[in-house]
TIVO-2410 file (N, C-alpha, C; in nm, 3 decimals):
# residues 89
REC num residu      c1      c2      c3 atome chaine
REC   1      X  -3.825   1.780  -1.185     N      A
REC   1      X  -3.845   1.922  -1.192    CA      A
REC   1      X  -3.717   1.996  -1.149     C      A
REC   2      X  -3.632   1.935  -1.058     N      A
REC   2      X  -3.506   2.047  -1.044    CA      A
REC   2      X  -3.406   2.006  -1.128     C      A
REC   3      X  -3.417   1.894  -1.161     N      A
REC   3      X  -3.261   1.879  -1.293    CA      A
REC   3      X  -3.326   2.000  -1.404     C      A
REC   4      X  -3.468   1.981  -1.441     N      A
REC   4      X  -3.512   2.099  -1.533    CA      A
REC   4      X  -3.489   2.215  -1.520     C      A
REC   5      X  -3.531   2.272  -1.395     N      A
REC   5      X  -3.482   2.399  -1.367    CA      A
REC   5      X  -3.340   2.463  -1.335     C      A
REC   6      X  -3.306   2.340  -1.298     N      A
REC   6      X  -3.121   2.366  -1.326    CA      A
REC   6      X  -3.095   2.399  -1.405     C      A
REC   7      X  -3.136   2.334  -1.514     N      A
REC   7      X  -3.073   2.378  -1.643    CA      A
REC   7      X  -3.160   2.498  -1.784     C      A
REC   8      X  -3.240   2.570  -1.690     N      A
REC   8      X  -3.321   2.665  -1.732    CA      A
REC   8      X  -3.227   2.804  -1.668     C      A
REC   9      X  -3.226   2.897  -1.738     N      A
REC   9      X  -3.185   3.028  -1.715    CA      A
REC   9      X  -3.277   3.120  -1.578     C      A
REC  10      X  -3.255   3.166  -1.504     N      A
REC  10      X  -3.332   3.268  -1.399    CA      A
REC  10      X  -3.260   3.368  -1.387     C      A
REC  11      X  -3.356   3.483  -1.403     N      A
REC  11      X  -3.266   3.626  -1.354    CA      A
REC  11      X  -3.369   3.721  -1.314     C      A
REC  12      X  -3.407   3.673  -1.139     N      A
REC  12      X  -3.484   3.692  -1.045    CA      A
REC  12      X  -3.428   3.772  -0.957     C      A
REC  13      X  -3.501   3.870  -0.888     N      A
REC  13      X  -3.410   3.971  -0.787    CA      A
REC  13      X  -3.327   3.827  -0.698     C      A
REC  14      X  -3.389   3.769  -0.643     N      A
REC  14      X  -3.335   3.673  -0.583    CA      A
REC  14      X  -3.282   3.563  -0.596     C      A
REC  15      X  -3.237   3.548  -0.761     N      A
REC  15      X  -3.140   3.392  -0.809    CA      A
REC  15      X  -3.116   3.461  -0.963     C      A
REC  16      X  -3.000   3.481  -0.963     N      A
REC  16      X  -2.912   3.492  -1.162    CA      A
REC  16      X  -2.874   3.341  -1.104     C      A
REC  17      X  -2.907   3.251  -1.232     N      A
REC  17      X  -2.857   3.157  -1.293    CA      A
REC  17      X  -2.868   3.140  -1.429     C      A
REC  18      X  -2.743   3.072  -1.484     N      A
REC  18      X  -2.751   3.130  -1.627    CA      A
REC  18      X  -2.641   2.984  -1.635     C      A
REC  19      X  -2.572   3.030  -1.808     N      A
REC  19      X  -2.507   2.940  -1.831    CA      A
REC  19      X  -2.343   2.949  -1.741     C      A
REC  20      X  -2.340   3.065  -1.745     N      A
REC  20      X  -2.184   3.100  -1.670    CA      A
REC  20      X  -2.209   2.992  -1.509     C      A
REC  21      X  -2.297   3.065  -1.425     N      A
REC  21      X  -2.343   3.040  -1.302    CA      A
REC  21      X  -2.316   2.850  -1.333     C      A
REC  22      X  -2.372   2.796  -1.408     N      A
REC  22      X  -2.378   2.609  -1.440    CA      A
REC  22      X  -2.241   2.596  -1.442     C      A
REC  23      X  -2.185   2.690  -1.526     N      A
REC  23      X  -2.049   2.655  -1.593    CA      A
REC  23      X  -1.956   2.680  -1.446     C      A
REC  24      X  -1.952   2.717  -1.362     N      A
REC  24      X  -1.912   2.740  -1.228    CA      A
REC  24      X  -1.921   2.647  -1.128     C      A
REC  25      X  -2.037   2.616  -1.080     N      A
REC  25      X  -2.080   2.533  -1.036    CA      A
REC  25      X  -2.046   2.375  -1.044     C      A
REC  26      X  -2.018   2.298  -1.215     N      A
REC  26      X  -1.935   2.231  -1.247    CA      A
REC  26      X  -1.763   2.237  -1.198     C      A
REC  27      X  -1.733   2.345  -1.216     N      A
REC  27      X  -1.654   2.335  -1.233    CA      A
REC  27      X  -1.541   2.310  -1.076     C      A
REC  28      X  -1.668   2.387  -0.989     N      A
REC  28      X  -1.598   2.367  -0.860    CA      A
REC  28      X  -1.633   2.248  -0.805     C      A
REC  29      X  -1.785   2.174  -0.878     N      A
REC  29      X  -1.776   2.087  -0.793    CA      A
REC  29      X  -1.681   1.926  -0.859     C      A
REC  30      X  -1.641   1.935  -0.978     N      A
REC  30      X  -1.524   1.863  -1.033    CA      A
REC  30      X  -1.383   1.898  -0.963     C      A
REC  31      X  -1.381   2.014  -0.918     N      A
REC  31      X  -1.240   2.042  -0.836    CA      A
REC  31      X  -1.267   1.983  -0.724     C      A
REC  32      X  -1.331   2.009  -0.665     N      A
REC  32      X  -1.391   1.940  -0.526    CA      A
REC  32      X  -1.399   1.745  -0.544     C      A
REC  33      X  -1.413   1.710  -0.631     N      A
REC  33      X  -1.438   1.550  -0.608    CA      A
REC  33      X  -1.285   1.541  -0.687     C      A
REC  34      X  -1.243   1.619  -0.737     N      A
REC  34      X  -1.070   1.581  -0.758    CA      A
REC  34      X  -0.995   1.582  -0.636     C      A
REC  35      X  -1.023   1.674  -0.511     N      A
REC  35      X  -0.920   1.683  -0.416    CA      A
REC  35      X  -0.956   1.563  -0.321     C      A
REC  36      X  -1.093   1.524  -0.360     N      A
REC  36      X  -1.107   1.404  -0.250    CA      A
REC  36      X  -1.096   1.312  -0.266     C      A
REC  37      X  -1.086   1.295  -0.441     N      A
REC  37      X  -1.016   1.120  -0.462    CA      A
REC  37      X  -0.869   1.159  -0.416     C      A
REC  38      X  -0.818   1.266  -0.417     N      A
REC  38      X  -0.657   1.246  -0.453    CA      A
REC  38      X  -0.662   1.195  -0.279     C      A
REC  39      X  -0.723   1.249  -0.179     N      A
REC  39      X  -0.678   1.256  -0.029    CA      A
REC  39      X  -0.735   1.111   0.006     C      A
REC  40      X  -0.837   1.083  -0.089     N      A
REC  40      X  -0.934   0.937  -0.001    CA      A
REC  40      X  -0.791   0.881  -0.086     C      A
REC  41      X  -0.691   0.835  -0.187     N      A
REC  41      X  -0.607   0.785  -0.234    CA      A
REC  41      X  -0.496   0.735  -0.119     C      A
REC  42      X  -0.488   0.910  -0.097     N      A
REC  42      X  -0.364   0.932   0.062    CA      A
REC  42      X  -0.391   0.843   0.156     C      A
REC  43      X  -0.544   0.843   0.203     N      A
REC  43      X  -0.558   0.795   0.308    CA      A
REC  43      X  -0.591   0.621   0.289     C      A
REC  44      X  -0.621   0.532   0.215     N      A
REC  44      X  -0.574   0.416   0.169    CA      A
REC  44      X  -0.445   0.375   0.163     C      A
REC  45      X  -0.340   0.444   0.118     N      A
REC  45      X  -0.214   0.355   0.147    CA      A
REC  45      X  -0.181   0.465   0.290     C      A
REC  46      X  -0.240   0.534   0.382     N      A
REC  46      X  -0.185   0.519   0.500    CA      A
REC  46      X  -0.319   0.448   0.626     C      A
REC  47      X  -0.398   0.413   0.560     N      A
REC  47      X  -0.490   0.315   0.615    CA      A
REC  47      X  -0.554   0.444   0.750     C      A
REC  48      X  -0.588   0.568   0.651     N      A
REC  48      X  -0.666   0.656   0.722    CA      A
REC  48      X  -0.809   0.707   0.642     C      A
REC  49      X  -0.930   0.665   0.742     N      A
REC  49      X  -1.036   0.637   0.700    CA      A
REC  49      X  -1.031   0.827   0.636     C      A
REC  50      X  -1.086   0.897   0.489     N      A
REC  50      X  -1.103   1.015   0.449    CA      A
REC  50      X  -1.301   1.003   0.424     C      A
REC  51      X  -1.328   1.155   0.458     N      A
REC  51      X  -1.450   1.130   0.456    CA      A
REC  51      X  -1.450   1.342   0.393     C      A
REC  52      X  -1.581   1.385   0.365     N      A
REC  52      X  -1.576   1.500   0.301    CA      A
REC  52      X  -1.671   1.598   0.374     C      A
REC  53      X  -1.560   1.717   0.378     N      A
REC  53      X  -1.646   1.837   0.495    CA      A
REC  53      X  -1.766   1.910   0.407     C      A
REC  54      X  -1.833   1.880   0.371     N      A
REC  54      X  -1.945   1.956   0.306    CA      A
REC  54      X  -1.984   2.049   0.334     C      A
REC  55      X  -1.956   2.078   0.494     N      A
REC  55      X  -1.997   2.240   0.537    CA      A
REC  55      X  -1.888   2.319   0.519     C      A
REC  56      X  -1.793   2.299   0.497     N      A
REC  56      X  -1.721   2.396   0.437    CA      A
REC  56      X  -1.662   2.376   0.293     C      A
REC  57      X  -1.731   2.350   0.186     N      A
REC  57      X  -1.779   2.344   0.071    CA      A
REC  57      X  -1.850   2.478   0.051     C      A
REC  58      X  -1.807   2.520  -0.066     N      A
REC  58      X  -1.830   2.664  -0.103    CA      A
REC  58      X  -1.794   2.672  -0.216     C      A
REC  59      X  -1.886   2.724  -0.331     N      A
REC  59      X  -1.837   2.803  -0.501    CA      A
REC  59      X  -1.850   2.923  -0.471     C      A
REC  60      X  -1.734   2.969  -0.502     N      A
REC  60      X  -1.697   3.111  -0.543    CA      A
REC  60      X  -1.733   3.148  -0.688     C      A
REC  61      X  -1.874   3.203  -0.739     N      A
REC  61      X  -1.939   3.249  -0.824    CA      A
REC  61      X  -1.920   3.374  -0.873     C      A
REC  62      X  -1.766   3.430  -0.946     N      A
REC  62      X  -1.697   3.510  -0.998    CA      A
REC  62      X  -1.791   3.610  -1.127     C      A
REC  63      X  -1.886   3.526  -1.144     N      A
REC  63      X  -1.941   3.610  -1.278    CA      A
REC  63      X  -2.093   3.646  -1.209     C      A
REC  64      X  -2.116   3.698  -1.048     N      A
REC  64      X  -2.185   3.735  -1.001    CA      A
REC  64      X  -2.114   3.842  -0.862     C      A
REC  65      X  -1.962   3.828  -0.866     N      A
REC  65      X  -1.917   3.950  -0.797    CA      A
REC  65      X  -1.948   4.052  -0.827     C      A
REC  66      X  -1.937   4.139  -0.909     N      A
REC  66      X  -1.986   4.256  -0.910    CA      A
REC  66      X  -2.167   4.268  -0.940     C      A
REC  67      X  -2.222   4.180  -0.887     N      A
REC  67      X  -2.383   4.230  -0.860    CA      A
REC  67      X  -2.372   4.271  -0.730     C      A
REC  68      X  -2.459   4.421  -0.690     N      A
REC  68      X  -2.455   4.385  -0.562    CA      A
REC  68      X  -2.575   4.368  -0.531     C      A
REC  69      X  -2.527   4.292  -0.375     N      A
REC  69      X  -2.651   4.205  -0.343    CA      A
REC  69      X  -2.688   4.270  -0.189     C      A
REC  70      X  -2.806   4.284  -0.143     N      A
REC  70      X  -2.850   4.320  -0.030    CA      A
REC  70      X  -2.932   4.228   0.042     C      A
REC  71      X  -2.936   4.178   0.132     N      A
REC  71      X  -2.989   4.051   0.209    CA      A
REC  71      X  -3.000   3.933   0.074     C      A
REC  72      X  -3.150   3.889   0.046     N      A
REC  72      X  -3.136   3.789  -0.057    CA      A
REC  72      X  -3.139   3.826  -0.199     C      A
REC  73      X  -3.169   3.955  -0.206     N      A
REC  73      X  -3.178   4.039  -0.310    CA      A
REC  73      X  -3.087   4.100  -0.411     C      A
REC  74      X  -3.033   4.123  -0.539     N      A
REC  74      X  -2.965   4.169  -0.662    CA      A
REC  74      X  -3.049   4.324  -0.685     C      A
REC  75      X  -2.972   4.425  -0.636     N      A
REC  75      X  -3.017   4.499  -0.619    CA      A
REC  75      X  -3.046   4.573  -0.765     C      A
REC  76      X  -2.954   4.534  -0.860     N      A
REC  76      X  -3.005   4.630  -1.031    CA      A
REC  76      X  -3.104   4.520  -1.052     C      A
REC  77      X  -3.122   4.396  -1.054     N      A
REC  77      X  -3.231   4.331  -1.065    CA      A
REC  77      X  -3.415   4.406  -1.015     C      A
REC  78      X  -3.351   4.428  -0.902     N      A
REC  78      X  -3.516   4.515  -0.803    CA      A
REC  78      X  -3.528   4.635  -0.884     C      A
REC  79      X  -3.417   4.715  -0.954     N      A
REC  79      X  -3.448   4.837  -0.987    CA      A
REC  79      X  -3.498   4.816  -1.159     C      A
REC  80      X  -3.415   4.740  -1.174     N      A
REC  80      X  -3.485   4.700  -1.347    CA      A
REC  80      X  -3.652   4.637  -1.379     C      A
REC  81      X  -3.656   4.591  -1.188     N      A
REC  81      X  -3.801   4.560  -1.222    CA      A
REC  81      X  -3.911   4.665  -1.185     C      A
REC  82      X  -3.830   4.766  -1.111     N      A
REC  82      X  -3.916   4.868  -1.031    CA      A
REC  82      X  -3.924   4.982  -1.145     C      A
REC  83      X  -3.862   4.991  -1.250     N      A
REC  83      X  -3.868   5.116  -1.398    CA      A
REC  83      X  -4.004   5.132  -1.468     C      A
REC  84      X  -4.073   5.232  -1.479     N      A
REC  84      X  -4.176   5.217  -1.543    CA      A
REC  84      X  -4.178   5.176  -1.658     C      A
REC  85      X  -4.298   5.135  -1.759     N      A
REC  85      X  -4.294   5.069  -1.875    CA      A
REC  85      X  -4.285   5.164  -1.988     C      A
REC  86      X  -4.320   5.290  -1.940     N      A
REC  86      X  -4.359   5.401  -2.053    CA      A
REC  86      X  -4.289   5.542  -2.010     C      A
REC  87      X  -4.300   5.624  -2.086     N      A
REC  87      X  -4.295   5.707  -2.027    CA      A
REC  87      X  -4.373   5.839  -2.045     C      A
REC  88      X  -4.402   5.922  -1.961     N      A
REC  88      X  -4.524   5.998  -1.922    CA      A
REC  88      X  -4.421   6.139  -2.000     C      A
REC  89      X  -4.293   6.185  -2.030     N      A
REC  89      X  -4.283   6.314  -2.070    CA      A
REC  89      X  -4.257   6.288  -2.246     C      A
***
């Protein structure tokens, strides 16, 4: 069920994921296992054990900067859902 929903679109006050968002996500985390073969490499011919900081692991999700966001919330998201359906004039 979450490889599925990974790869399903959401655009929830509280999660845009889309294809950009995947396409990101790849992409940092391929940069990320590139810098740690290159250093676990380093640290084999200097016979220094390399291991990976995961807490400071972070994607910078560029095609969600300009949403703004308020606690867990996408705030044009809350308002696109808060618009009435019709209109009364």
């Amino acid at each position: 069920m979450f490889y599925y929903q990974l790869s399903q679109d959401h655009n929830r006050t509280d999660l845009i994921w889309n294809h950009r968002t995947r396409e990101e996500l790849r992409e940092g985390l391929e940069s990320e296992m590139r810098a740690f073969n290159i250093d676990k490499e380093l640290g084999v011919t200097q016979a220094l054990e390399v291991s990976w900081n995961y807490l400071e692991f972070e994607i910078k999700y560029e095609s969600l900067a300009e949403e703004l966001k308020i606690g867990d919330n996408y705030v044009r998201l809350l308002l696109e859902q808060s618009k009435p359906r019709f209109a009364l004039f």
